[in-house]
OpenMM code with the backbone's topology and positions (N, CA, C; nanometers):
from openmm import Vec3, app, unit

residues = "UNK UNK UNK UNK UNK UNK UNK UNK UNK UNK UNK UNK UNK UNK UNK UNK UNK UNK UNK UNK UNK UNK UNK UNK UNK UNK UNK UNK UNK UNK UNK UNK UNK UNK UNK UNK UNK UNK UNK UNK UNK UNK UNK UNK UNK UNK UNK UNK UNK UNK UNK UNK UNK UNK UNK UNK UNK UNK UNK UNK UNK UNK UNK UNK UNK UNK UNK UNK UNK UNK UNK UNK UNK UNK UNK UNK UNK UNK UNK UNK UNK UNK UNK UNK UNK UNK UNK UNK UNK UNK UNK UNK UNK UNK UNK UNK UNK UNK UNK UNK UNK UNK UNK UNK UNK UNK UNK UNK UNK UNK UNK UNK UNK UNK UNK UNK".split()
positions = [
    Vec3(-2.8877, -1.4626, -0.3226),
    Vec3(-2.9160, -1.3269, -0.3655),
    Vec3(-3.0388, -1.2695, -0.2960),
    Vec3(-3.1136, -1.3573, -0.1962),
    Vec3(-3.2247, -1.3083, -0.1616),
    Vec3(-3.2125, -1.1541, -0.0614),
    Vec3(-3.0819, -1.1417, 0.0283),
    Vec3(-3.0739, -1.0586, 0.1017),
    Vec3(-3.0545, -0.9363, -0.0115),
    Vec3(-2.9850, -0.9273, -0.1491),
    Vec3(-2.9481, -0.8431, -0.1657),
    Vec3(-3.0704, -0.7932, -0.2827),
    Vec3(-3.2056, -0.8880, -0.2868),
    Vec3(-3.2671, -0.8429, -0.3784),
    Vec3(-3.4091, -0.8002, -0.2820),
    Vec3(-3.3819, -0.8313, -0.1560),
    Vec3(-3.5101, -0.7799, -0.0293),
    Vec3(-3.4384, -0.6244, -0.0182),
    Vec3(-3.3153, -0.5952, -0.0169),
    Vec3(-3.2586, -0.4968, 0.0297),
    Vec3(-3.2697, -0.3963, -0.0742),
    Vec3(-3.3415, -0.2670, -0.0129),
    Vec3(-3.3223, -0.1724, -0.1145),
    Vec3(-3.2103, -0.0725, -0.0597),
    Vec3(-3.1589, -0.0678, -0.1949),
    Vec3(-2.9538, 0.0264, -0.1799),
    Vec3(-3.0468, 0.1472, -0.1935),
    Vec3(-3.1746, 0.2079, -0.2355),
    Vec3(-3.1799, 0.3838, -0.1894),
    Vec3(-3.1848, 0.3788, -0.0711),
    Vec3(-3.1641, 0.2915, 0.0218),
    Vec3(-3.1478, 0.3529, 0.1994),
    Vec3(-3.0360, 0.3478, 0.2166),
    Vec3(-2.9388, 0.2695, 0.1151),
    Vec3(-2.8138, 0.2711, 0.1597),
    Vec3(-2.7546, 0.3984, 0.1122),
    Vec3(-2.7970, 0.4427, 0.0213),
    Vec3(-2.7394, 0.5704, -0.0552),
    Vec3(-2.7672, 0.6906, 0.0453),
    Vec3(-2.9132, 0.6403, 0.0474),
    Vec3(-2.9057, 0.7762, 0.1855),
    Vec3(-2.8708, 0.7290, 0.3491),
    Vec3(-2.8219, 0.6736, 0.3513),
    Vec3(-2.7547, 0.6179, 0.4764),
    Vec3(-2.6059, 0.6923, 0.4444),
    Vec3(-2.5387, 0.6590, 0.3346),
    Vec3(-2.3871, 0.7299, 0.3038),
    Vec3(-2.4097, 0.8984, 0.3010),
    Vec3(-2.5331, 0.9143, 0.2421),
    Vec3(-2.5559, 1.0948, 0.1874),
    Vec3(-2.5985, 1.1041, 0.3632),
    Vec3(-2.6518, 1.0426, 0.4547),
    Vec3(-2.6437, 1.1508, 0.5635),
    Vec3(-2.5023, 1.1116, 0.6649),
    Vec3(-2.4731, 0.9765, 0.6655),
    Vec3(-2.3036, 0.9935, 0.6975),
    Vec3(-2.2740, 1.1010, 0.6575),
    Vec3(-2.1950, 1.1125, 0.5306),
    Vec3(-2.1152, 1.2479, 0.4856),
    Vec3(-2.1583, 1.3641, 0.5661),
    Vec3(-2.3155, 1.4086, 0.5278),
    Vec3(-2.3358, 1.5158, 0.5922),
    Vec3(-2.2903, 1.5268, 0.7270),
    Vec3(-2.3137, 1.4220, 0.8366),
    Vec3(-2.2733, 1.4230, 0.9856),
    Vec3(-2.1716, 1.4447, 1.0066),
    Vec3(-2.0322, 1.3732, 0.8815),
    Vec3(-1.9093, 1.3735, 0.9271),
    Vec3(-1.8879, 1.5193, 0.8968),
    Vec3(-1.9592, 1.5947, 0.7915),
    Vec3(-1.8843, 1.7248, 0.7934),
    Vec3(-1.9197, 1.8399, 0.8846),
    Vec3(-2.0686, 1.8419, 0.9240),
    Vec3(-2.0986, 1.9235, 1.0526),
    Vec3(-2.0098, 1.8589, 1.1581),
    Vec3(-1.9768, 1.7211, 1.1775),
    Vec3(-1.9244, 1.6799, 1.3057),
    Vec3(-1.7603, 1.7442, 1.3172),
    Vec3(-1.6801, 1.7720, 1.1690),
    Vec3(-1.5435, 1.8349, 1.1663),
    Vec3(-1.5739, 1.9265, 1.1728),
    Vec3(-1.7093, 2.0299, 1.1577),
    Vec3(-1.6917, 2.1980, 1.0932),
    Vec3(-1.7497, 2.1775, 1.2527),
    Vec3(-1.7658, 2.1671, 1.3265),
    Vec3(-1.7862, 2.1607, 1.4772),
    Vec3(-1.6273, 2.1736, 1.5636),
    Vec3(-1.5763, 2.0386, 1.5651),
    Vec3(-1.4747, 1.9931, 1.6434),
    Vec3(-1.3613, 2.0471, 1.5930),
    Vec3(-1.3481, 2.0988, 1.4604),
    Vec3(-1.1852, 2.1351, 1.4246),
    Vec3(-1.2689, 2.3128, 1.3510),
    Vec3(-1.3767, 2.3099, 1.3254),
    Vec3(-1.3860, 2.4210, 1.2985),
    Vec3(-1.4260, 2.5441, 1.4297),
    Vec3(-1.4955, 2.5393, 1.4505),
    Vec3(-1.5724, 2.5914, 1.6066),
    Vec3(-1.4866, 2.5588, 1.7132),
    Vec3(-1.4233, 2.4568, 1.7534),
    Vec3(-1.4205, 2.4633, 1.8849),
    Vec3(-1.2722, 2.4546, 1.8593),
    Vec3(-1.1632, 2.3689, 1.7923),
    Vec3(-1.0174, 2.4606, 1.7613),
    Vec3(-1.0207, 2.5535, 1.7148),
    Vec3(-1.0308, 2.6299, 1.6683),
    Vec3(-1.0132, 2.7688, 1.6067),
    Vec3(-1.0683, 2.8533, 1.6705),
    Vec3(-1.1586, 2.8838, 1.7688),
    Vec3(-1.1903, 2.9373, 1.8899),
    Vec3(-1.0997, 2.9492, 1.9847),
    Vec3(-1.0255, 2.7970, 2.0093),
    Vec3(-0.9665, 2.7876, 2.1246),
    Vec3(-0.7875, 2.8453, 2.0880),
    Vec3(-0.8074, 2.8625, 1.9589),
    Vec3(-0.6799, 2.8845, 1.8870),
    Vec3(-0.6836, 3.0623, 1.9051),
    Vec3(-0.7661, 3.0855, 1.9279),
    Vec3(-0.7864, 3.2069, 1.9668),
    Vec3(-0.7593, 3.3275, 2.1185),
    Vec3(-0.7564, 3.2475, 2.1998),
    Vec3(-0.6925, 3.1870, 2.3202),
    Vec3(-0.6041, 3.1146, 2.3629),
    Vec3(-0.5443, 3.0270, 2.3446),
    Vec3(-0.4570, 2.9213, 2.3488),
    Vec3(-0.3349, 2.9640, 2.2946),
    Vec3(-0.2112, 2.8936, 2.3037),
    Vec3(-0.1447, 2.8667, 2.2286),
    Vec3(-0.1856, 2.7188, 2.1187),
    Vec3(-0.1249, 2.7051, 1.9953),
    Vec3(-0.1941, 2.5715, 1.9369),
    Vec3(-0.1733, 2.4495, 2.0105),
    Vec3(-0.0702, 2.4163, 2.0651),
    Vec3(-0.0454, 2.3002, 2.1307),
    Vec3(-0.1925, 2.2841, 2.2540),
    Vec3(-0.2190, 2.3713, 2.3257),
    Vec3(-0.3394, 2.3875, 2.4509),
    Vec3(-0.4444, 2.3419, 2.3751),
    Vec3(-0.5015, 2.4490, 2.2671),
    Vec3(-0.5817, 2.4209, 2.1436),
    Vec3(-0.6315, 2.2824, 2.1307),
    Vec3(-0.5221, 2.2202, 2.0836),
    Vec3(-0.5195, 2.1129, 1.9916),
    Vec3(-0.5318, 1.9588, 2.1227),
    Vec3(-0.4711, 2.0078, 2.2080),
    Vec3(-0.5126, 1.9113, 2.3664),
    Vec3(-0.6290, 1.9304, 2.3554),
    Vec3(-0.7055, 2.0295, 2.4280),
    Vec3(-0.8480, 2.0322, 2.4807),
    Vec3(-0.9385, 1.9976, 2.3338),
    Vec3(-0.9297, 2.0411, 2.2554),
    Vec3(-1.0396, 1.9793, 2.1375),
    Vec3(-1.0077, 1.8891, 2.0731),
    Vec3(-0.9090, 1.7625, 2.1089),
    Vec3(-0.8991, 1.6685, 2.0735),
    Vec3(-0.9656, 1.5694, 2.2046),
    Vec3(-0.8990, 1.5900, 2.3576),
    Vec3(-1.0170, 1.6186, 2.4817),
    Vec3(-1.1849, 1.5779, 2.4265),
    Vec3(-1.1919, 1.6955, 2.4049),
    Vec3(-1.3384, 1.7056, 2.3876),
    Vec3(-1.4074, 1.5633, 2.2789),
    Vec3(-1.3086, 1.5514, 2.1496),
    Vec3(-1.3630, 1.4740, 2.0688),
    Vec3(-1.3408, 1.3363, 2.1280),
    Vec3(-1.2513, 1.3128, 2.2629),
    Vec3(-1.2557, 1.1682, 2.2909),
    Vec3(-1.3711, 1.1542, 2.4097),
    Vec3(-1.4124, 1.2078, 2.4333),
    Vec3(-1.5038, 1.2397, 2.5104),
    Vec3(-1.6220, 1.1797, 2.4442),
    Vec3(-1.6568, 1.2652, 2.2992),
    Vec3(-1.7243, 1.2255, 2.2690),
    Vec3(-1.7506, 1.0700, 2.2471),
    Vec3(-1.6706, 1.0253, 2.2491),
    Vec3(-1.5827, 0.8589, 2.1586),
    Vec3(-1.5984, 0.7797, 2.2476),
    Vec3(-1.6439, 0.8169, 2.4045),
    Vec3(-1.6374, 0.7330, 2.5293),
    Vec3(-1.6967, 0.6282, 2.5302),
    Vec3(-1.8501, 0.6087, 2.4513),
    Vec3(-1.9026, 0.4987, 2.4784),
    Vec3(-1.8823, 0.4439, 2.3660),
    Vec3(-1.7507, 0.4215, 2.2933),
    Vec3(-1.7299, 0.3588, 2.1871),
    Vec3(-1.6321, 0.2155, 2.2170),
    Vec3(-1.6103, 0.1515, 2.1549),
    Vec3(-1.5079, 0.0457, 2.1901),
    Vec3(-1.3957, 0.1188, 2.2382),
    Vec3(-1.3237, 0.0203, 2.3534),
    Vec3(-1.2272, 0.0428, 2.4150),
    Vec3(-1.1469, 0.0797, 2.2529),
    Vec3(-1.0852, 0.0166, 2.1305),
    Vec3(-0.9953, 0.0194, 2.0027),
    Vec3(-1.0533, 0.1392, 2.0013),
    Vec3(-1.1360, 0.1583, 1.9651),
    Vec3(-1.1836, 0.3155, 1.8975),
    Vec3(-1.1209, 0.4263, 1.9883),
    Vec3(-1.2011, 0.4276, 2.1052),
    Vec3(-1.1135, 0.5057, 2.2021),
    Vec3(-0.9948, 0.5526, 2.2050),
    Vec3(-0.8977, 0.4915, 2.2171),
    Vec3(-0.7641, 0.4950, 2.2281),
    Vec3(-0.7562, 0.5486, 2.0846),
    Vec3(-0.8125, 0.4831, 1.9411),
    Vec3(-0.7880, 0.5591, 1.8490),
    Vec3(-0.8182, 0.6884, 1.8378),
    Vec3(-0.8726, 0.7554, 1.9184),
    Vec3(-0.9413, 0.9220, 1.8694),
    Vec3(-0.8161, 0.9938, 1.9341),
    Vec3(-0.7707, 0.9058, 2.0159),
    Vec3(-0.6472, 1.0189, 2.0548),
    Vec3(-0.5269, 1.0523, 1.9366),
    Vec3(-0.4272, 0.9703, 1.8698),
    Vec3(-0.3363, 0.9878, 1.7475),
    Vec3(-0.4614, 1.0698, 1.6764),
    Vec3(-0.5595, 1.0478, 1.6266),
    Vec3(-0.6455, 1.0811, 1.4965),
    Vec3(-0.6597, 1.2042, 1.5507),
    Vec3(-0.7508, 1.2225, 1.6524),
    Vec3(-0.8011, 1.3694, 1.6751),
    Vec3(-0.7205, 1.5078, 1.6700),
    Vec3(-0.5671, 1.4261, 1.7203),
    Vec3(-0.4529, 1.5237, 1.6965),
    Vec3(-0.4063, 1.5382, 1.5653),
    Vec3(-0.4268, 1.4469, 1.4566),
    Vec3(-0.3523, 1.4544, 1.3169),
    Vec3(-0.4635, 1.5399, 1.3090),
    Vec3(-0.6422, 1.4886, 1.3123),
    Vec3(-0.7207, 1.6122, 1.2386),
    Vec3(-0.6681, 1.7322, 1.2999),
    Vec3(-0.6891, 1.7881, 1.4059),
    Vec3(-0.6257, 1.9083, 1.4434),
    Vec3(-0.5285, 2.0059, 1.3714),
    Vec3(-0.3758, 1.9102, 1.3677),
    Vec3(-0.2882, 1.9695, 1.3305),
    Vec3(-0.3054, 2.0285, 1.1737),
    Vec3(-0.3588, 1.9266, 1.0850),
    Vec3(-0.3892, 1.9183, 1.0031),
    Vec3(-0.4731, 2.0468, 0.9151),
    Vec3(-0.6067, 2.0626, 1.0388),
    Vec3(-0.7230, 2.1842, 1.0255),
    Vec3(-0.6134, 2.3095, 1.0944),
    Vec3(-0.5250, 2.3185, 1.1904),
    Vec3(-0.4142, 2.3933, 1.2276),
    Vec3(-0.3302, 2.4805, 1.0293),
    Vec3(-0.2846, 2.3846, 1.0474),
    Vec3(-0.1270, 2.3921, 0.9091),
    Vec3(-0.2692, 2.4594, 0.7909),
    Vec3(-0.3761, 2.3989, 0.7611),
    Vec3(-0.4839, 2.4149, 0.6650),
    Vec3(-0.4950, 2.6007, 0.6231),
    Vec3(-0.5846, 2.5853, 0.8258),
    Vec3(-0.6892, 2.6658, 0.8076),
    Vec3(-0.7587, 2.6909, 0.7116),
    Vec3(-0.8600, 2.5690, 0.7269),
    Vec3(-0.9598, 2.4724, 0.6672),
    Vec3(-1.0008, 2.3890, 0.7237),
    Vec3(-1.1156, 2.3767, 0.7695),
    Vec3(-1.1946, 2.2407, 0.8001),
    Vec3(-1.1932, 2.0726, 0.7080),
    Vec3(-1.1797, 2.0965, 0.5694),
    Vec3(-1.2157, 2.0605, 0.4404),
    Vec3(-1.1254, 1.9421, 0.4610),
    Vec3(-0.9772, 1.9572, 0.4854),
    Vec3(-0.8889, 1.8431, 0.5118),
    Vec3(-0.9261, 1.7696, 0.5750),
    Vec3(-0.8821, 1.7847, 0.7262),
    Vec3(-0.9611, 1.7290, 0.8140),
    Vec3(-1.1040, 1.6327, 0.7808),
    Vec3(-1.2070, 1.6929, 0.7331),
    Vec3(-1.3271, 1.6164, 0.6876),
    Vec3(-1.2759, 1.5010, 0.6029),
    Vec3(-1.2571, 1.5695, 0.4744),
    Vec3(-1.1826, 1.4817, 0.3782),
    Vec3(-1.1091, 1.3229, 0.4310),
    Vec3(-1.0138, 1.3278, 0.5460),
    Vec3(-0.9441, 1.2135, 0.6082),
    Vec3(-1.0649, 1.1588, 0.6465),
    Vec3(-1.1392, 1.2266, 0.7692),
    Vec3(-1.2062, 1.1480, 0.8541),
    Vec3(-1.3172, 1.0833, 0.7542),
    Vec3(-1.3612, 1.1195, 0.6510),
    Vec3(-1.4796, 1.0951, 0.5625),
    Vec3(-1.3821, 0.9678, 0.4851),
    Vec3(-1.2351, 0.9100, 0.4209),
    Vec3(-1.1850, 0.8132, 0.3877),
    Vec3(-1.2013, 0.7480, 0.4770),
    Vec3(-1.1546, 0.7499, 0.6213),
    Vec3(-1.1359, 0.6282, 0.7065),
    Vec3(-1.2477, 0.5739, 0.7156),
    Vec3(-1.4185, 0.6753, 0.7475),
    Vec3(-1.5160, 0.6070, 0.7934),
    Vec3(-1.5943, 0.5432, 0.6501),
    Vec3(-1.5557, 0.5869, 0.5356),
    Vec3(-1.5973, 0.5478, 0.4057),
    Vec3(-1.5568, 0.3807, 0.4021),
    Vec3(-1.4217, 0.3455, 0.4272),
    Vec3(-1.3402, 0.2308, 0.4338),
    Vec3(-1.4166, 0.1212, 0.5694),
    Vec3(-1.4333, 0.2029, 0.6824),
    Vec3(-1.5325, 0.1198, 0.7831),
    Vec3(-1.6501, 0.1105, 0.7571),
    Vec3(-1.7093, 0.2186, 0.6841),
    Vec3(-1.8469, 0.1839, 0.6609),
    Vec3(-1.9234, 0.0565, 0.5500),
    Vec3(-1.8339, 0.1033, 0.4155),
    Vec3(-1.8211, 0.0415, 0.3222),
    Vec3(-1.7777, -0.1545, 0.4251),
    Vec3(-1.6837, -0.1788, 0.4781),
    Vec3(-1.6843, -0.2740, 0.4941),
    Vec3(-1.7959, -0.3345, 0.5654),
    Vec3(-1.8801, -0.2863, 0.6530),
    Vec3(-1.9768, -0.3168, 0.7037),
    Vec3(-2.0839, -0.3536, 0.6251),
    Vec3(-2.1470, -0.2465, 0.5669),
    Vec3(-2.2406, -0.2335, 0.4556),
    Vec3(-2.2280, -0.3565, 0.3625),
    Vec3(-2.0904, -0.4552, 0.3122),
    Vec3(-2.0615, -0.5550, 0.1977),
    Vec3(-2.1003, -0.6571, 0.3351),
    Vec3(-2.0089, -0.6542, 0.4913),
    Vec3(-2.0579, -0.7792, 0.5765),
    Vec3(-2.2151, -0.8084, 0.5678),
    Vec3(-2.2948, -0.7179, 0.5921),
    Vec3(-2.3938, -0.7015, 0.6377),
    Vec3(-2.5101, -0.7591, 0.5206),
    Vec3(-2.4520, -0.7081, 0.3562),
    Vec3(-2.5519, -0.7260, 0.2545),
    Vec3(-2.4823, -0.8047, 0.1439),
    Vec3(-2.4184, -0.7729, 0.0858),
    Vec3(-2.3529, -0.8636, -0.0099),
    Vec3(-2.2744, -0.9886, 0.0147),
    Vec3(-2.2016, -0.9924, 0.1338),
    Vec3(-2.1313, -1.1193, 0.1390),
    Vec3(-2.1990, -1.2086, 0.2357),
    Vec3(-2.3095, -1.1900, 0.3099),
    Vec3(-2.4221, -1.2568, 0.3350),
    Vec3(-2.4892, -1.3324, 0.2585),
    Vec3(-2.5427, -1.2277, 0.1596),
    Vec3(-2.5975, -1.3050, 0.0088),
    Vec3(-2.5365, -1.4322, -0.0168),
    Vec3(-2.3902, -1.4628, -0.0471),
    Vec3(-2.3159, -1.5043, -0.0972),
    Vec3(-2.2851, -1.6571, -0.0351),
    Vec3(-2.3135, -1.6247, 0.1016),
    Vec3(-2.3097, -1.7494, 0.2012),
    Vec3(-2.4117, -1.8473, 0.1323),
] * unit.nanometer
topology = app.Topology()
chain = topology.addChain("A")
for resn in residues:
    res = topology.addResidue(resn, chain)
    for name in ("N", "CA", "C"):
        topology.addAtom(name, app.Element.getBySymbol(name[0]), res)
């Protein structure tokens, strides 16, 4: 129990409270601002290429797995913030998946350490 009684969870709390915040400027950015701009111009299909584009871009210096994942994902958020018109969905998904990766990290890292 020593790791989990050295460890104080208010950094973890605000470690999740500024996740959230990032993930939702990072959707009200990429599916809000820059599809719906381009949706403005575009047809949606062009749209939904180039700012899904853009978000793997961002993703470049991520693991090769990740990578390849932003392409299916970036297009479901899209279509998704598309069919919506709403950012809110979109966030919503991407904020489960990274909740589920984060969360597993956060238990590797502190609780099931402890436990060893």
């Amino acid at each position: 129990m020593d790791a989990i009684s050295t460890y104080k969870f208010s950094y973890a709390w605000f470690y999740f409270f500024i996740r959230v915040l990032f993930l939702l400027c990072y959707e009200y950015f990429f599916r809000g601002v820059i599809l719906f701009t381009l949706l403005n111009v575009f047809d949606p299909l062009m749209a939904i290429g180039i700012s899904t584009t853009a978000y793997l871009i961002i993703h470049l210096f991520d693991t090769r797995k990740e990578i390849i994942g932003t392409i299916p994902f970036g297009i479901i958020l899209c279509v998704l913030a598309y069919l919506t018109q709403s950012v809110w969905y979109p966030f919503l998904l991407h904020l489960a998946l990274s909740a589920v990766y984060e969360i597993s990290i956060f238990y590797q890292l502190t609780i099931k350490t402890s436990k060893s």
